[in-house]
Structures are given as C-alpha cells and as structure tokens.
DSSP file (Angstrom, degrees, kcal/mol; ACC not computed):
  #  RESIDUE AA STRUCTURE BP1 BP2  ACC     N-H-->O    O-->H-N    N-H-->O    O-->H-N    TCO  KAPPA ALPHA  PHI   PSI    X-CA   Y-CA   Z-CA
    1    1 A X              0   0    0      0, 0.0    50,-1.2     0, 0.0    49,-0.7   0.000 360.0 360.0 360.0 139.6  -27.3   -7.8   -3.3
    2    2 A X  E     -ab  51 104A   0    101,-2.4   103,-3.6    48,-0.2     2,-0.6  -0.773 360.0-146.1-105.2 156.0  -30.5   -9.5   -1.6
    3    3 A X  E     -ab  52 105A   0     48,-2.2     2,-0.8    -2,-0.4    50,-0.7  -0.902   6.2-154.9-122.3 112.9  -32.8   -8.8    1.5
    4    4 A X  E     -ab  53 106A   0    101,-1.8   103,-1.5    -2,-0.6     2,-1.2  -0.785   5.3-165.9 -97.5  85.8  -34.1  -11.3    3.3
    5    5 A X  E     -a   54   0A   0     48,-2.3    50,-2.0    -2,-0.8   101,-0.1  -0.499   6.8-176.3 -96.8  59.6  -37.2  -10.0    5.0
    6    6 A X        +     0   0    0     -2,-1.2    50,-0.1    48,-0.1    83,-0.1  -0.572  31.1 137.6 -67.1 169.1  -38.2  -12.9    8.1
    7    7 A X        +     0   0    0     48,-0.4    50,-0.4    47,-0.0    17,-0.2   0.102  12.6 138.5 168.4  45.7  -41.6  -11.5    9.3
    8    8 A X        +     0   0    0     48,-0.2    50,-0.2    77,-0.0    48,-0.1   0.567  39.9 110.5 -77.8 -16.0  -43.6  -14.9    9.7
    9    9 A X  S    S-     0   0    0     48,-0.1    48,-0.3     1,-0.1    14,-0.1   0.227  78.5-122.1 -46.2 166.2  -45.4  -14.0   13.1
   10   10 A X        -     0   0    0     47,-0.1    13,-0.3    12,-0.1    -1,-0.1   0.689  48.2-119.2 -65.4 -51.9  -48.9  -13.2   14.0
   11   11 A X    >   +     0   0    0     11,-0.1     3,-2.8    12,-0.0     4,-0.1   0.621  51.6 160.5 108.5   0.1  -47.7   -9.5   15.5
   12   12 A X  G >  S+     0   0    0      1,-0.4     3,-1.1     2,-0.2     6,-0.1   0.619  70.3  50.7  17.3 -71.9  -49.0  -10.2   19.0
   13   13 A X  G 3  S+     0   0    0      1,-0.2    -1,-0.4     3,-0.0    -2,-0.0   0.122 101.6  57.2 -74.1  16.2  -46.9   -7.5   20.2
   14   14 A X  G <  S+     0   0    0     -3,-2.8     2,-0.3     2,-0.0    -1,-0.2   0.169  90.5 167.8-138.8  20.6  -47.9   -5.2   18.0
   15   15 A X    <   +     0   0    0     -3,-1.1    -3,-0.0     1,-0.3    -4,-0.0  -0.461  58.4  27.5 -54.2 119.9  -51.9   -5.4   19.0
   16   16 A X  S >  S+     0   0    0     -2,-0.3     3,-1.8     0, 0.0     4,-0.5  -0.989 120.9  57.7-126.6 -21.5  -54.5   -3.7   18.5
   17   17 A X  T 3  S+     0   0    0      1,-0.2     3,-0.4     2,-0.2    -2,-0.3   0.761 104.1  59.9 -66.3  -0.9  -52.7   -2.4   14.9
   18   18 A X  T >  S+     0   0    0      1,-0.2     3,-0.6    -6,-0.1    -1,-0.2   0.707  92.2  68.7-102.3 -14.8  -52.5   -6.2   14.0
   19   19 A X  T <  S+     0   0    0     -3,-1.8    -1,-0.2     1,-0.2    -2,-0.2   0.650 112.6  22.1 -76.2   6.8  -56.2   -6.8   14.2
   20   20 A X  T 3  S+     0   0    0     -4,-0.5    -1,-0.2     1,-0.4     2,-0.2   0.083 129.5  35.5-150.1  34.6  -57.3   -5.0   11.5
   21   21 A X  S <  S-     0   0    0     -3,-0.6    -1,-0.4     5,-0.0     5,-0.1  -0.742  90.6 -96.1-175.5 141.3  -54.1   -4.7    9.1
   22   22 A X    >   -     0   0    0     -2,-0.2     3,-1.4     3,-0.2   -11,-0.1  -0.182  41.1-113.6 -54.3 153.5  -51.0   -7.8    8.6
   23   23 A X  G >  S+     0   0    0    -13,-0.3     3,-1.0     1,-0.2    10,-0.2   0.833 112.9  60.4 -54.2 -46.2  -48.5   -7.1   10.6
   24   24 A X  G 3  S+     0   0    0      1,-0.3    10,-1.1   -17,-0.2    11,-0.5   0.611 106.3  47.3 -66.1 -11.5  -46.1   -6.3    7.7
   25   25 A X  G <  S+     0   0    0     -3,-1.4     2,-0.7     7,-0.1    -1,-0.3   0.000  76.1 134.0-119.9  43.2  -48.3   -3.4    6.2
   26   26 A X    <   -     0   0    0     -3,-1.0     7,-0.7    -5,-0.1     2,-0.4  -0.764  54.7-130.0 -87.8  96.1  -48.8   -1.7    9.6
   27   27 A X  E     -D   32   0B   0     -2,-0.7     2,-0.6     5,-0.2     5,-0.3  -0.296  29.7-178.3 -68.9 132.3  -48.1    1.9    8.9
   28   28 A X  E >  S-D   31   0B   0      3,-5.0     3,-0.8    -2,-0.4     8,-0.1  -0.992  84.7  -9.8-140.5 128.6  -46.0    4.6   10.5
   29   29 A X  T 3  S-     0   0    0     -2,-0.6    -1,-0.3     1,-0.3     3,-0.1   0.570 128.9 -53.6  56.9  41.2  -46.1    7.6    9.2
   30   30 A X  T 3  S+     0   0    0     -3,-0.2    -1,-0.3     1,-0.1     2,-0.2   0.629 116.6  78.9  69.3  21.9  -48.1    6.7    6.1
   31   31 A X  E <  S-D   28   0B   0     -3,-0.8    -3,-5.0    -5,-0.1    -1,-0.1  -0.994  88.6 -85.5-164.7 144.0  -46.3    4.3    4.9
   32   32 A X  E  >  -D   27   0B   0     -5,-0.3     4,-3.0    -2,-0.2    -5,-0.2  -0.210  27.5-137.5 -60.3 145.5  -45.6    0.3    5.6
   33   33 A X  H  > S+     0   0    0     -7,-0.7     4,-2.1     2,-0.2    -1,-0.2   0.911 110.4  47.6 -65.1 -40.0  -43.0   -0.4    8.3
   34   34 A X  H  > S+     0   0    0    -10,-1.1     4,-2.9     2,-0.3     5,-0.5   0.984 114.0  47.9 -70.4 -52.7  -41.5   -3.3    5.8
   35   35 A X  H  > S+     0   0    0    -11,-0.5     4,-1.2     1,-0.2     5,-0.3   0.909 113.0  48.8 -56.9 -37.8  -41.6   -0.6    2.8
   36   36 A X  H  X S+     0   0    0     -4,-3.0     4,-1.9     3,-0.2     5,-0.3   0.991 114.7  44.2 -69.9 -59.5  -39.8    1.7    5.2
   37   37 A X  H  X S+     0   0    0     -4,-2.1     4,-2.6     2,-0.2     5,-0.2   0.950 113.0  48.3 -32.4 -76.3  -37.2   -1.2    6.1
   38   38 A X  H  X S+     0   0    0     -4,-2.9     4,-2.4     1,-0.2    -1,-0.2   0.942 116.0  49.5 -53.8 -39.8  -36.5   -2.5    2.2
   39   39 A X  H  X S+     0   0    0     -4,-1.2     4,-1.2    -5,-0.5     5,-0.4   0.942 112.9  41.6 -77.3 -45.2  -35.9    1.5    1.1
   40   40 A X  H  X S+     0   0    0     -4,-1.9     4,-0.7    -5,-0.3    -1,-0.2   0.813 113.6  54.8 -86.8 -16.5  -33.7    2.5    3.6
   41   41 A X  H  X S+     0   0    0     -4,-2.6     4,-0.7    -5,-0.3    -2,-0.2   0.970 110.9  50.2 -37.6 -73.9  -31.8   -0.9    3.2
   42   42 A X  H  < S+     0   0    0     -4,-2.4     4,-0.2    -5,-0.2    -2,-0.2   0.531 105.7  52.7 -21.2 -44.0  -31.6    0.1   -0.1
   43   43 A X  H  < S+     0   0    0     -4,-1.2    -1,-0.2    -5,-0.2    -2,-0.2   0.873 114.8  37.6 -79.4 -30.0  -30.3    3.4    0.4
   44   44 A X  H  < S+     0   0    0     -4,-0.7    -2,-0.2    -5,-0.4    -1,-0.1   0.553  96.7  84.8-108.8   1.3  -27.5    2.7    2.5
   45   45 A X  S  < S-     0   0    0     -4,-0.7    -3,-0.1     2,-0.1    -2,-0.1   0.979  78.6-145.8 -30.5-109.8  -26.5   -0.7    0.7
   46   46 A X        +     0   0    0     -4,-0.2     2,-0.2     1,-0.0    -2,-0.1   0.541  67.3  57.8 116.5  43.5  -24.6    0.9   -1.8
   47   47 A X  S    S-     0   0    0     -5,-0.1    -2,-0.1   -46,-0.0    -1,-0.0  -0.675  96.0 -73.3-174.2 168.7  -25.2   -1.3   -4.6
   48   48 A X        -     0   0    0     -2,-0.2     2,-0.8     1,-0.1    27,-0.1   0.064  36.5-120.3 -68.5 152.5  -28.2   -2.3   -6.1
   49   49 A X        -     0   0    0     25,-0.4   -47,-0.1     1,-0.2    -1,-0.1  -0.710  21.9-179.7-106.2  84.6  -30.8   -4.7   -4.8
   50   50 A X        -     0   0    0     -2,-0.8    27,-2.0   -49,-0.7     2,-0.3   0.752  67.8  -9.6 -67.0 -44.3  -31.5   -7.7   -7.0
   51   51 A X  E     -ac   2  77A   0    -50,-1.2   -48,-2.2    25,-0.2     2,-0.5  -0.989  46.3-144.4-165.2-179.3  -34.2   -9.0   -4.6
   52   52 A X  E     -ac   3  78A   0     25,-2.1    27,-1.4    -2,-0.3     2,-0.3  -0.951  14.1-157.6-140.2 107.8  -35.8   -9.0   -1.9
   53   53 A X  E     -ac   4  79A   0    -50,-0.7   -48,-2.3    -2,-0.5     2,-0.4  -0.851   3.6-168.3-103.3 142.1  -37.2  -12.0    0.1
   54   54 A X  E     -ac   5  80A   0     25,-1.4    27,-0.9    -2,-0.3     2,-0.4  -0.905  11.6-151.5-138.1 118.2  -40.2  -11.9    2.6
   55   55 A X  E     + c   0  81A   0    -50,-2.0     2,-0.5    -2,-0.4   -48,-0.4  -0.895  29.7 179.5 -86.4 128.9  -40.7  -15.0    4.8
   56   56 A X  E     - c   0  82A   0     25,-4.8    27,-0.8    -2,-0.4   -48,-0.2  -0.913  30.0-145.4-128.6 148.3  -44.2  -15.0    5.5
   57   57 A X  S    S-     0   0    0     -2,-0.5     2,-1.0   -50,-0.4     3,-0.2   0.263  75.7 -47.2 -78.7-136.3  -47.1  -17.1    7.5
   58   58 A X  S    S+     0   0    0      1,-0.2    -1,-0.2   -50,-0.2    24,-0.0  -0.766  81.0 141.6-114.6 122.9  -50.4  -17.1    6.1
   59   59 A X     >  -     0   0    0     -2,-1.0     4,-0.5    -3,-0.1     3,-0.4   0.442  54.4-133.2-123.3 -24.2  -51.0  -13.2    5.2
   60   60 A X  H  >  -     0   0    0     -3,-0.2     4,-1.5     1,-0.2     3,-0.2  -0.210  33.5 -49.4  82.5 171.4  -52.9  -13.9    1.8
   61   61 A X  H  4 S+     0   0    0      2,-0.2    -1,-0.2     1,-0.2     0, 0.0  -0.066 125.4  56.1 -92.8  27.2  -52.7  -12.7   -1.5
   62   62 A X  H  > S+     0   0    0     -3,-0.4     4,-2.0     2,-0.1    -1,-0.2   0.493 104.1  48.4 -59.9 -57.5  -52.9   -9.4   -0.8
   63   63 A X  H >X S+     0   0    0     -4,-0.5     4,-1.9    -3,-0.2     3,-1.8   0.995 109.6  50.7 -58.2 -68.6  -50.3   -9.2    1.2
   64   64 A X  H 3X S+     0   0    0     -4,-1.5     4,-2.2     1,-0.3    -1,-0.2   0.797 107.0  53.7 -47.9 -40.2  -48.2  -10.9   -0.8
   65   65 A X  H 3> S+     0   0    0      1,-0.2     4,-2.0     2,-0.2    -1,-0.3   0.912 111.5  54.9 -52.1 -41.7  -49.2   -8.5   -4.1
   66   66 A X  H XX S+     0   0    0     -4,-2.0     4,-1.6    -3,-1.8     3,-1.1   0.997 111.0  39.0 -65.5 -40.2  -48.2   -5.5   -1.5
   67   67 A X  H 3X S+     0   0    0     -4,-1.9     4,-1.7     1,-0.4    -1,-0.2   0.885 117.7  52.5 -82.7 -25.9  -44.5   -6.8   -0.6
   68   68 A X  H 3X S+     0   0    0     -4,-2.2     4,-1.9    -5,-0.3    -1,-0.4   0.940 109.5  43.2 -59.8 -37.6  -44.0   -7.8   -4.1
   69   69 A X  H <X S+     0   0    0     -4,-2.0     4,-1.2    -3,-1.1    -2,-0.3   0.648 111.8  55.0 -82.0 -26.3  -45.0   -4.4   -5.3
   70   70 A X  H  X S+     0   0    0     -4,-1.6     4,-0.6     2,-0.2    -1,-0.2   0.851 112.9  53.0 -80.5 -26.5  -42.4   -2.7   -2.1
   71   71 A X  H ><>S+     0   0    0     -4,-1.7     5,-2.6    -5,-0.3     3,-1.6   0.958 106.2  47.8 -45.8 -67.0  -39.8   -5.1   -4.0
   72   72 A X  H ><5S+     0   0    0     -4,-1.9     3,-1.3     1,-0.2    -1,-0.2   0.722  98.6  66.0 -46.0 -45.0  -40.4   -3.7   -7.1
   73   73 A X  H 3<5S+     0   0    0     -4,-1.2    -1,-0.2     1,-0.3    -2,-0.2   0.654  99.8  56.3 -71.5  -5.3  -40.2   -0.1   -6.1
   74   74 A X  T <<5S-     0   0    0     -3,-1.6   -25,-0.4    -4,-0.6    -1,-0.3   0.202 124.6-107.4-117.4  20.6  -36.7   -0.6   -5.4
   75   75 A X  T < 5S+     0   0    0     -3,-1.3     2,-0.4     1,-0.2    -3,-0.2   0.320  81.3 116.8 118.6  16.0  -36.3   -1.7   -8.4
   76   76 A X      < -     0   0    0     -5,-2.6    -2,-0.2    -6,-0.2    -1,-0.2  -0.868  68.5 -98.0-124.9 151.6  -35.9   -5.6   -7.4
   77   77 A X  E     -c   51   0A   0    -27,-2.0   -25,-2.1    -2,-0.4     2,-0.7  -0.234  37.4-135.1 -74.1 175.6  -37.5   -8.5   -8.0
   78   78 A X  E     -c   52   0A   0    -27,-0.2     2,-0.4   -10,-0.1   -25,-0.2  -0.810  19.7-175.9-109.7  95.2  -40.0   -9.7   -5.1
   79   79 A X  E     -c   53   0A   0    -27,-1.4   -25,-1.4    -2,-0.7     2,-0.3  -0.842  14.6-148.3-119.6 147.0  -40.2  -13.3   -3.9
   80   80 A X  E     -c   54   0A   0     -2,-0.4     2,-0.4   -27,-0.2   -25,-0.2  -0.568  16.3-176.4-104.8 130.3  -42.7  -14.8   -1.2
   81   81 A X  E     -c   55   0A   0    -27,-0.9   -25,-4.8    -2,-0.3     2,-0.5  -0.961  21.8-126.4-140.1 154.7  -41.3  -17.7    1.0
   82   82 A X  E     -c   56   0A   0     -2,-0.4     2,-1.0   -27,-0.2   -25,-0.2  -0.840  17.2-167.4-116.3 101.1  -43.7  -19.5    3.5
   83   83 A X        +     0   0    0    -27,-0.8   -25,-0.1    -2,-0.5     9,-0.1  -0.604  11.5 170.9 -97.6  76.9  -43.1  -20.1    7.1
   84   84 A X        +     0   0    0     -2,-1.0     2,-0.3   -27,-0.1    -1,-0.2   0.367  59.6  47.7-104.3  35.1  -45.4  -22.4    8.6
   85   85 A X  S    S-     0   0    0      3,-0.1     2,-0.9   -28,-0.0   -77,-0.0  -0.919  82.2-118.7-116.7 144.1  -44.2  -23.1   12.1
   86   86 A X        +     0   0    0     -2,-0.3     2,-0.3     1,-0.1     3,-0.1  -0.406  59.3 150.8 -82.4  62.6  -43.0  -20.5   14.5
   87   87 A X     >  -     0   0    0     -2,-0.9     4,-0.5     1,-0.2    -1,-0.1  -0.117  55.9 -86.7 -85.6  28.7  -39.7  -22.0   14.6
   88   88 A X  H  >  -     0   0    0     -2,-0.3     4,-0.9     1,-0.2    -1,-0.2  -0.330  44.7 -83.7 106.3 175.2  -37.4  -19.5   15.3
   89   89 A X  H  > S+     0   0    0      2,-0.2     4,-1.9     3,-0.1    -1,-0.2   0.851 127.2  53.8 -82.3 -35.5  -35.4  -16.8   12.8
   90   90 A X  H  > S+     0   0    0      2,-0.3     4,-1.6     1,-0.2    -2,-0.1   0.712 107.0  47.9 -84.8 -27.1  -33.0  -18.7   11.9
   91   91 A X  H  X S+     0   0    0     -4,-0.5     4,-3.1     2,-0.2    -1,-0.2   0.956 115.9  57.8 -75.4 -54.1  -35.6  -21.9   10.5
   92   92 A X  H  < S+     0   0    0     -4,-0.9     4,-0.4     1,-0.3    -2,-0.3   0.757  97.3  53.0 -63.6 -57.5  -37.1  -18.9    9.0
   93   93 A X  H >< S+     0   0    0     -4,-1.9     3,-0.9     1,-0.3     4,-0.3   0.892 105.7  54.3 -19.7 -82.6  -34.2  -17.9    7.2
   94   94 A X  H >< S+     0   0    0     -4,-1.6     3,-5.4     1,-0.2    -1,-0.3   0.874  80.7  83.1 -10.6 -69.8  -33.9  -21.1    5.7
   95   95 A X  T 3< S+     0   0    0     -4,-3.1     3,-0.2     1,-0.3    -1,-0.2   0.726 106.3  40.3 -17.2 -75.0  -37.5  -21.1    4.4
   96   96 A X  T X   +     0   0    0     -3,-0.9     3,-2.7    -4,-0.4    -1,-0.3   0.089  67.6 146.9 -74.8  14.6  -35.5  -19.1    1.6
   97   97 A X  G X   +     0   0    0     -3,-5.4     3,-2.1    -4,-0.3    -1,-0.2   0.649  65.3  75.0  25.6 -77.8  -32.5  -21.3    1.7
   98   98 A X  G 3  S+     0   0    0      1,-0.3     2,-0.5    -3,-0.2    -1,-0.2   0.802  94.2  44.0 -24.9 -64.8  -32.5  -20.1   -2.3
   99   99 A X  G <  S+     0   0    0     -3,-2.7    -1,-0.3     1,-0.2   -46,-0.2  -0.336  79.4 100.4-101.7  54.4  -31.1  -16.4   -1.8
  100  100 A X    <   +     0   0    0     -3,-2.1     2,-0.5    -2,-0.5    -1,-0.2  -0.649  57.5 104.0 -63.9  49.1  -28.6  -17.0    0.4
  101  101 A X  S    S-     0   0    0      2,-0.2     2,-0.1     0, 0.0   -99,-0.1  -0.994  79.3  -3.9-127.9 129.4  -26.1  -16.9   -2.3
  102  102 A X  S    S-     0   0    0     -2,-0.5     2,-0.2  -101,-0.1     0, 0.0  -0.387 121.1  -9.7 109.9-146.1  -23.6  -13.8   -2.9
  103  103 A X  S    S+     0   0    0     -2,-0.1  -101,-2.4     2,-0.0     2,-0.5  -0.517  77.0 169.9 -80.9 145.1  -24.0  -10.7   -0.6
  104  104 A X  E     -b    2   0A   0     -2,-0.2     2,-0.3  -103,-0.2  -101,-0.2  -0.983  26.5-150.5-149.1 138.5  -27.2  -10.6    1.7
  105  105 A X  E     -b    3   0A   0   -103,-3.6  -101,-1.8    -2,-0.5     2,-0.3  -0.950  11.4-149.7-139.7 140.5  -28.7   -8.7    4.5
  106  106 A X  E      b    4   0A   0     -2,-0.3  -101,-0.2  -103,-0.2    -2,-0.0  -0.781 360.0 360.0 -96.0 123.4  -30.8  -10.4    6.8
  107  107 A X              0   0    0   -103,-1.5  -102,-0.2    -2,-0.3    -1,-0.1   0.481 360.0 360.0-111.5 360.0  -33.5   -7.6    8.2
C-alpha cells in the first residue's frame, strides 16, 4: 500500500508555528503532525506500507531528510515530489502521478 502525503502550502493558517518551523514538522504533542498522520495510517491500514509520498514546495533539505526518515520508521520507503504552484490538491496529487498504482490513500 502507498500514502500520498499533499502538504505543498506555505501554512498560513497555521501562523505563528509556521514561522519558525515547516509546516509539516510542526509538533503536537512532541511529535510531527505528518509523523503522527503516516503512523496512524499505518496502523489502521492493515497491510503494510510500501511507501509513502510527500508533495512538497520548497521546504529544503532538511525537511525532506525528516519525512524521509518518518517514511522509514514505518518501515517504507520515502519519496519527495515537488509542488511548485499552488494549484489545488488534486494538481498536487499528480506531482506524484508515479504511486498512484495498486492500493493508495490520499492524506
């Protein structure tokens, strides 16, 4: 199974925690909101999670090392797809065209 992670946005709505940390690693309860999202995905799938794609705007290569590494812990590989117009979910979706194939959930 895959997870298809859009989350290309600035975070606007989610100001002041998006000025001083990406929007995807914005923590609640000690832990990233996307890493909380891919694990409980994961749990309640109920079969295992081959990979996990994160469309992203320009977050850096940091960011991208984290979501690879939240990928990883669930024991699938991690791939980074780039979304650089705010064009909607569905354009977003697309960005990763690729892993639309077999069973998916779109998060």
């Amino acid at each position: 199974m895959k997870i298809i992670v859009p989350m290309a946005g600035m975070g606007k709505r989610m100001r002041p925690h998006t000025l001083t940390v990406p929007k995807p690693l914005v923590p609640i309860a000690g832990k990233p909101i996307v890493q909380r999202l891919v694990e409980d995905i994961a749990k309640v799938c109920g079969e295992p999670v081959e990979q996990v794609a994160f469309i992203i705007g320009n977050f850096g290569e940091t960011v991208e090392k984290s979501l690879v590494r939240i990928a990883e812990s669930v024991g699938a590989k991690g791939t980074i797809h780039y979304q650089d117009q705010p064009l909607g979910t569905a354009h977003a979706v697309m960005c990763a065209k690729e892993a639309l194939e077999g069973n998916v959930v779109v998060a």
